[in-house]
N, C-alpha and C positions, 0 to 999 in steps of 0.2 A: 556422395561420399558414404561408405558402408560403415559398420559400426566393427571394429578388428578386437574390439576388450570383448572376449567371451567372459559370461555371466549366467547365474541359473536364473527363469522368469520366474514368479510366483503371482497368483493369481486369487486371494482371498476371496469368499463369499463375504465375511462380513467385520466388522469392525474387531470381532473379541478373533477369530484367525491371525489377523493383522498385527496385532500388538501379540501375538503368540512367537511369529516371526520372527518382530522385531527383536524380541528379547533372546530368542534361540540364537538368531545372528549375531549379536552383539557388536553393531557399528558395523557391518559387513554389509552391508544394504542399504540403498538411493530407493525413496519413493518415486512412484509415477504418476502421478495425477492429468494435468495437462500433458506435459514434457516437452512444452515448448522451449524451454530449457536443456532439461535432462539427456532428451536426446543430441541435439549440437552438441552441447559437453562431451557423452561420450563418441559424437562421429570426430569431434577435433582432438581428443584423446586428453581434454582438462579434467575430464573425471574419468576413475576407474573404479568402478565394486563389483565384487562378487554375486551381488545378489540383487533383483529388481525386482521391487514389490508392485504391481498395479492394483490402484485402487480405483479404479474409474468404474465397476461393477456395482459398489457401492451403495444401495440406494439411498441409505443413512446418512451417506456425508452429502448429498448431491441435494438437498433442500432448504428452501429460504423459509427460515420461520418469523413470522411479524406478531409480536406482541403490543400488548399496550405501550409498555413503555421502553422495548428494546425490538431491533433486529436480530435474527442470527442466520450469519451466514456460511453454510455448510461450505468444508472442504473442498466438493467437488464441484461446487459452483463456479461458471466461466463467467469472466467478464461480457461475453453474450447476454449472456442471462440478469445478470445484474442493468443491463442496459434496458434488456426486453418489460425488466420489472416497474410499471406505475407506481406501486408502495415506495420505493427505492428510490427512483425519483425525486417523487414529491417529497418522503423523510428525511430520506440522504441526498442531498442534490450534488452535496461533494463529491462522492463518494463516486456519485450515477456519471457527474462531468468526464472526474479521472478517469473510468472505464472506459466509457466513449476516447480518451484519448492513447489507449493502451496502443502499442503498434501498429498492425492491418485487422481488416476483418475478421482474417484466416487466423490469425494468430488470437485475437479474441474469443471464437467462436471453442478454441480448445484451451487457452492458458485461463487458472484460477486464482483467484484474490488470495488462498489463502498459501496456492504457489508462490504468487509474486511476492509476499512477504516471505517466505520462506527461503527464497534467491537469495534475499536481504542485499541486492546492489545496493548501492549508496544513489541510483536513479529511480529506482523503484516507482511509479506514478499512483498505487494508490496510498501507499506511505503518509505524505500529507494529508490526507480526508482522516484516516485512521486515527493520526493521532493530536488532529483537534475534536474527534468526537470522542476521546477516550477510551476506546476501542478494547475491549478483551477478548484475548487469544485462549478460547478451552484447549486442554492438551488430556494425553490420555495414557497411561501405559498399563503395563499387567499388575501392576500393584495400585493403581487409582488414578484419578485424573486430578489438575491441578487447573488454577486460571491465572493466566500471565498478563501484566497490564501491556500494552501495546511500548508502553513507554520505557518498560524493561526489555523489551524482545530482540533490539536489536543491539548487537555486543562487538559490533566490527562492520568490516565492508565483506558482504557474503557470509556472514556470522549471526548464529540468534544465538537465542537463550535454550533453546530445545532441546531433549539429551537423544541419544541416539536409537534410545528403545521407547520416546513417545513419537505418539501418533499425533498430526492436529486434527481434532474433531470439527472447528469454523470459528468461527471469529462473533460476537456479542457487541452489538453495538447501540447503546442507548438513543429513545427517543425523545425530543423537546425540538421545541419552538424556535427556529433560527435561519439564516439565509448564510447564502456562501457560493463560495468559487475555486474552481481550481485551473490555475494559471501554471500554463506549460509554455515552456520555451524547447522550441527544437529548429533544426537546421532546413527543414523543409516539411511542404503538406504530408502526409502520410506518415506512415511507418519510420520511426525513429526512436532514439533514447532519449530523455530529457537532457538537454545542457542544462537546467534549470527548471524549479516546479514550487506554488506556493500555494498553501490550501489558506484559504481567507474563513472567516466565520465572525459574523457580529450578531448578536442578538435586541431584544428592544430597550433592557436593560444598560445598553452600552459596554456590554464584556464583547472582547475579541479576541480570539485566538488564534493564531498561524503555524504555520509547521513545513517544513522548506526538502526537497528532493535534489539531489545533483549536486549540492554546494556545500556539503560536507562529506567525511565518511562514511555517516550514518543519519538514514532522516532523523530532526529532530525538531521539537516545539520551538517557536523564538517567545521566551518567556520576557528579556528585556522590553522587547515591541509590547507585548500583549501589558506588562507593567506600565511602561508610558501612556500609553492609550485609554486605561482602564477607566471607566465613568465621563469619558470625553465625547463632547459634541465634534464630529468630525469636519474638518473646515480644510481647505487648501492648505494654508500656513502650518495648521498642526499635521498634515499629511507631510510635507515639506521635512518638519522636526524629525518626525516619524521615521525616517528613509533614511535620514543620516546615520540612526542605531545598526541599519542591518549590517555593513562592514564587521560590525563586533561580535555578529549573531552568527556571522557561516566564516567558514572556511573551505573557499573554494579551489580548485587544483586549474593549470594549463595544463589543455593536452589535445590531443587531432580537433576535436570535437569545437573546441573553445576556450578561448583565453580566462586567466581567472578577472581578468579587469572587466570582462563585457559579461560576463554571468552575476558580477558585484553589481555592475550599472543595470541591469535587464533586471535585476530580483528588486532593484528600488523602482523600477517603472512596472511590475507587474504586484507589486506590493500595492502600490498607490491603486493602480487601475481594479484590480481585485476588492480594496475597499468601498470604491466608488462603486462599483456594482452592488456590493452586498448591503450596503446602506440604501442603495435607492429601493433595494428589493423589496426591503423590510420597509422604506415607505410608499412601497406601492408601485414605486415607477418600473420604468420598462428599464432592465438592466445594461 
């Protein structure tokens, strides 16, 4: 299918061009990074702009930087690469899980982390990792850059917080000591959208955090789960307890995909299972 919305390309060298653009444009222009998105949209004609900025030239946005006590993950970074990464991995294992379950290869090997939040679907799969590790979003425009917490970013379904003349520069994500999982539900092996997704995280401490994809409008933390659970020895009975809060925690839709009854039921069996791996992690066992 060809793409029939004519548009101007534009092609920056470097970041301070790019936010030149964007502010000359004024909302008149769709980034291109990956375009595993961008493109579909405009061949099925859901999106139309004037102007198409490629930043994949970039060399700025396209690198992982590991500090002592954070990640950051450049703009241009593919889910490829975040997979290919051992630091990321071992740091982020959520984060490394979710990537591994993005689409196909093909589609990995050119869609970015800091695209996929940027889509902001209500499926989004790295969504969950981001926002139990607290995730900061750097942003950039011709009068300064700002940093957006992960927890503010997302303002709707397909909606951030972003204005039309920032750029995102990558995402910041702290490092500490913890285990975790991210549990995806979809309709078959391969290439799909989440009907349902939860990112687990327990520490030795006994805090846990989760954070849920597909079963609301907008990812979001289950702060009731992570309250109930707080300083608790995890046992069957209180996983049990545990699983009956989630009803209260999402709001999930019927649609081709799945029912909201079996994405309620599927998010209390992948909640439980998801614990039970990341506790055995943190004591050593085979997850």
């Amino acid at each position: 299918m060809a793409i029939i919305n004519d548009f101007e390309f534009h092609k920056p060298n470097d970041i301070n061009q790019t936010l030149l653009l964007l502010s000359k444009l004024n909302g008149k222009a769709k980034i291109l990074a990956g375009g595993t998105d961008l493109i579909v949209h405009l061949k099925e004609e859901l999106v139309k702009t004037e102007n198409v900025i490629d930043i994949k030239g970039i060399s700025e946005l396209s690198k992982i930087k590991i500090a002592e006590d954070n990640i950051f993950i450049g703009a241009g970074v593919t889910f490829t690469e975040i997979i290919e990464s051992q630091q990321i991995k071992e740091k982020l294992p959520i984060l490394w899980q979710a990537s591994e379950k993005v689409a196909s290869v093909g589609i990995r090997n050119r869609a970015t982390v800091v695209g996929n939040i940027c889509s902001a679907v209500p499926s989004l799969d790295s969504a969950p990792a981001l926002l139990v590790y607290d995730a900061e979003v750097l942003v950039q425009s011709k009068t300064g850059k700002r940093t957006i917490s992960i927890h503010d970013w997302f303002v709707g379904p397909k909606k951030t917080i972003l204005n039309h003349d920032e750029l995102v520069l990558g995402i910041k994500i702290p490092i500490f000591k913890h285990a975790g999982v991210y549990e995806k539900l979809g309709r078959y092996k391969g290439e799909d959208l989440a009907q349902a997704g939860i990112g687990v995280l327990a520490d030795a401490n006994r805090n846990y955090r989760f954070a849920y994809c597909a079963v609301g409008p907008i990812p979001k933390r289950m702060k009731k789960l992570e309250d109930f659970l707080q300083g608790k020895e995890i046992s069957d009975k209180l996983l049990e307890e545990a699983a009956e809060l989630i009803p209260n925690e999402i709001s999930p839709i019927s649609d081709i995909r799945s029912s909201a009854e079996y994405r309620t039921h599927m998010m209390k069996i992948m909640f439980k299972r998801g614990l039970q791996k990341s506790v055995a992690i943190l004591k050593g066992g085979r997850s």
